[in-house]
N, C-alpha and C positions, 0 to 999 in steps of 0.2 A: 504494500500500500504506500508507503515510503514512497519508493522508484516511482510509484503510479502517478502522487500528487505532483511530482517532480516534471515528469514526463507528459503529465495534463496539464502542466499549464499551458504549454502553446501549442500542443496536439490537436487538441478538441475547440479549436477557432473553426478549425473546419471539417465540413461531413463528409460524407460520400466517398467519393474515389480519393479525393485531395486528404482525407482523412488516413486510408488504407494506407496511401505511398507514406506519410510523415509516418505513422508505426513499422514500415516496412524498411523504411529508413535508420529508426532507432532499433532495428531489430539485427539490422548491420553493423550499425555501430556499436552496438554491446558483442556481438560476432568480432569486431576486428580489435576492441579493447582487448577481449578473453584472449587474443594471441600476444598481443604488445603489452599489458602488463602481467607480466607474465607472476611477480613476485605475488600477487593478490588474485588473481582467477587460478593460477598454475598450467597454464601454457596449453600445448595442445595434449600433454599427459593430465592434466584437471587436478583435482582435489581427490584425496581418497577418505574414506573414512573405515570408522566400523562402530557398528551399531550395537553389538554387543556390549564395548564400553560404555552406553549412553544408556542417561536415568531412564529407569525404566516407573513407568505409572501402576500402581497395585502390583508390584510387583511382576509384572508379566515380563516373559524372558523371550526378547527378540531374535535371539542369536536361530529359532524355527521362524522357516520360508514361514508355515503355517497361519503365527503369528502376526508377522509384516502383511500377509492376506487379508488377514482380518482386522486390523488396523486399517490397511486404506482402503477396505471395505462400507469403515465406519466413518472415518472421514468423510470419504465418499458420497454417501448416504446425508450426513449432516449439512455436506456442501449444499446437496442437490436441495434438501428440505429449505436451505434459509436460501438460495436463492430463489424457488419456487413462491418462498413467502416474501421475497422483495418484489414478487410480481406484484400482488397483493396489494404492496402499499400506496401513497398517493403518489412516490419515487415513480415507482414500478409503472405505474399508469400514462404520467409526463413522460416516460421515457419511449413508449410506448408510442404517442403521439408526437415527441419530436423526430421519431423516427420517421412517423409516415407522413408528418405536414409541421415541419419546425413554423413553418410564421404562423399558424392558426396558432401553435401553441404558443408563441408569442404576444398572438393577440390576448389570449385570456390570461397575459399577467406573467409568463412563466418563460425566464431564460433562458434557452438552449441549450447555452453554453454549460453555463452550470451544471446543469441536467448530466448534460453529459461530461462534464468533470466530475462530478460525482459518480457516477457509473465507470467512468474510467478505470478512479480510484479503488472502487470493491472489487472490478473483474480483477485489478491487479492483486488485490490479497487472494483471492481463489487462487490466482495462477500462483503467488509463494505458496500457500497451500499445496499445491498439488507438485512445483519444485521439491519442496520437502518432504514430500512423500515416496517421489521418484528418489531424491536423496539415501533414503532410510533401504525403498529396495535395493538398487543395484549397489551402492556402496561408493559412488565415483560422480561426477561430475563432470564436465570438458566443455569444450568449443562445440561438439556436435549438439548440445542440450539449448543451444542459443541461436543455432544457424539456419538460415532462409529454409530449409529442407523441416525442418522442425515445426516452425513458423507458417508456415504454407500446408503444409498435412492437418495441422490444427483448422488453419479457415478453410481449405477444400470439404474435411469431414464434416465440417459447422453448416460448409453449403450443403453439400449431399446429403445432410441427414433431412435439413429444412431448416431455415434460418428464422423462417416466422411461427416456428412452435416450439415449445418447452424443451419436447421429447429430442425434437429434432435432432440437436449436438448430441445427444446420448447417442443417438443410432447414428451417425456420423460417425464419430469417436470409435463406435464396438468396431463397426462395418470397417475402418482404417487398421484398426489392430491387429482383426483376421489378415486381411492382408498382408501387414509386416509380418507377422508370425507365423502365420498357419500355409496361406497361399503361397508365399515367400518358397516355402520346405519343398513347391512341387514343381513349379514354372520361376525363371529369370524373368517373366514379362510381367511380374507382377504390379510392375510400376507402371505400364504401359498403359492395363487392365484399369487402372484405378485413376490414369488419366482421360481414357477414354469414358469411364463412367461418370466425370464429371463435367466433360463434356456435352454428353447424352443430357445429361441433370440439365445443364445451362439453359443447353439447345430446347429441350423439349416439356421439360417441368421446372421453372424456377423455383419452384415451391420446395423442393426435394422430395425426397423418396416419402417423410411421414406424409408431404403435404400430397402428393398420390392418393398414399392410403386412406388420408380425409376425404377427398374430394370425392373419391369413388365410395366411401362409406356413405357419404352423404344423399350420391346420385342414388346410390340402394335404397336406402332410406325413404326416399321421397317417391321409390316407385320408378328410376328411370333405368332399372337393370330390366326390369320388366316387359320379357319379349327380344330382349337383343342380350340373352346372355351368353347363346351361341356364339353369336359373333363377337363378342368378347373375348370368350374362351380361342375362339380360330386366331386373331388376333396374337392372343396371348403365346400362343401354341408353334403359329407361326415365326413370331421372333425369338421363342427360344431358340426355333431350328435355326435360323439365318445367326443368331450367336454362335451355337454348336460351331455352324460352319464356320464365322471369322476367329472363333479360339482357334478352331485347328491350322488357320491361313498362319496365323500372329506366330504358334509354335515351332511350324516348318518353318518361318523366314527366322527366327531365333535359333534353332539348329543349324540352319543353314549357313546363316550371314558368323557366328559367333561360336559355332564347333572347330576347334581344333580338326577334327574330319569329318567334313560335312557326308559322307560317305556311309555312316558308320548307322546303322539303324538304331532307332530309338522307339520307347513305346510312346503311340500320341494315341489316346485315349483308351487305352489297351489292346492297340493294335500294334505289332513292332512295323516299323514302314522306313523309306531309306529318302532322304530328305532331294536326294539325287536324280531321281524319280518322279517323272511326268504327271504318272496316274494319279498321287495323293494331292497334290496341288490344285488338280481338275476335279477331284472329288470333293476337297476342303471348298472351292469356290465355287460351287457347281450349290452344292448345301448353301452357303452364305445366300447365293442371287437367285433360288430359289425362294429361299426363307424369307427375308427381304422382299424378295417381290411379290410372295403370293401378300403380305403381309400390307404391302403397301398399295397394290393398285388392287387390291380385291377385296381384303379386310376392313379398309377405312373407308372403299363406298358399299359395302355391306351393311357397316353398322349405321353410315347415315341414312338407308333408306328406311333400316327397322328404327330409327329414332323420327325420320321425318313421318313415319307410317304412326306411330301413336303420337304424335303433336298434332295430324289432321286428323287423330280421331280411327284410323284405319282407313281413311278414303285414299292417303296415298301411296 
């Protein structure tokens, strides 16, 4: 919160894009400090610790994974609960609306600025919060804990999850993690993967992935699944396949382009195939422009005709 006030003073003059670049700014700048003062960050080998020597609360003994789990489990938990309840407040509310119309909220009496110095200030105590959390797991610190790669995985999962719901950054955030961890273990394109899906996100649902889930809960809800669920589902059904197909394009050109023997067969989706080789290229793009196409010139005038067909009532 410290760094926060510090760094909102002249931050939060301005919103929007102009906003994004000045923190992306000081996010470098704290990146190129962490190398050059080396005596107070500890260079590019970091800070070490160990958590075993540290007070420990009712006595619980850190030195078990198990423990550190369940500690920033709990943290966790308490973040999410008092941030949930700053929604709540008349903060939460201003903040809400300088976001979507700063001069209305202007007009009715209430600074911008402010607003958003203050907000500035709390995200920055979660985020030492959650430094120090990461702190207590791995044991270490460094240059990589501060740098644009860090800093950019946090606001891409913040978009993908949906920036205009609660939930949103939560499933952001998980949806990022599989990635680095999980996804990581099977395919080198996992970064690829997860640029492309923010992409898609931009392109075709600003809202992100929760804000999806809303809006088609809601069209449910109201009766507009009603008659076109089929074409939903084909929809649906079809662009898994046209994905199928551009995983396996992304894996061959990753074996290909980046094996030591692009020769050497590999299994792509539990099939061994030889990246060298005509046939899986035509097969992998064949599924993709398939998939893709029944998806897009047959799927989306499918469902507008069973949507245009109960808006006339069924006359049309």
């Amino acid at each position: 919160m410290f760094f926060g006030i510090i760094f909102g003073t002249f931050s939060v003059r301005r919103a929007g894009v102009v906003f994004a670049m000045i923190t992306l700014g000081l996010g470098a700048l704290v990146h190129s400090s962490s190398l050059m003062f080396t005596d107070f960050f500890g260079g590019e080998a970091g800070l070490f610790g160990d958590r075993t020597y540290a007070p420990s609360l009712l006595g619980v003994d850190y030195a078990s994974s198990r423990n550190v789990y369940f500690l920033v489990v709990a943290w966790a938990l308490i973040a999410a609960i008092l941030i949930y309840l700053l929604r709540k407040t008349p903060l939460g509310w201003m903040a809400n609306a300088v976001r979507d119309n700063p001069e209305r909220a202007q007009f009715v009496g209430y600074d911008p600025t402010i607003v958003r110095f203050i907000q500035f200030a709390l995200s920055a105590a979660f985020a030492g919060l959650a430094g120090g959390l990461f702190v207590i797991t791995d044991e270490i610190v460094n240059d990589e804990a501060v740098n644009a790669l860090t800093s950019g995985a946090v606001l891409l999962g913040t978009y993908i999850g949906g920036i205009g719901y609660f939930i949103g950054p939560i499933v952001g955030g998980t949806l990022v993690t599989f990635l680095e961890s999980s996804l990581s273990a099977y395919t080198e394109a996992w970064v690829l993967y997860f640029g492309l899906m923010f992409i898609a996100i931009v392109m075709f649902a600003p809202m992100g992935l929760v804000g999806i889930v809303h809006t088609q809960y809601l069209n449910w809800k109201a009766g507009g699944w009603k008659g076109n669920t089929g074409a939903r589902l084909y929809i649906l059904l079809t662009g898994l396949v046209g994905i199928f197909g551009l995983v396996c394009v992304i894996e061959l050109a990753y074996h290909y382009f980046r094996s030591w023997d692009p020769s050497a067969p590999f299994a792509l989706m539990g099939v061994t195939v030889d990246a060298t080789n005509a046939l899986p290229w035509l097969v992998s793009f064949g599924i993709a422009i398939i998939g893709f196409g029944l998806m897009l010139f047959h799927g989306n005038p499918m469902l507008k005709r069973k949507l245009g067909a109960k808006s006339d009532g069924g006359k049309a």
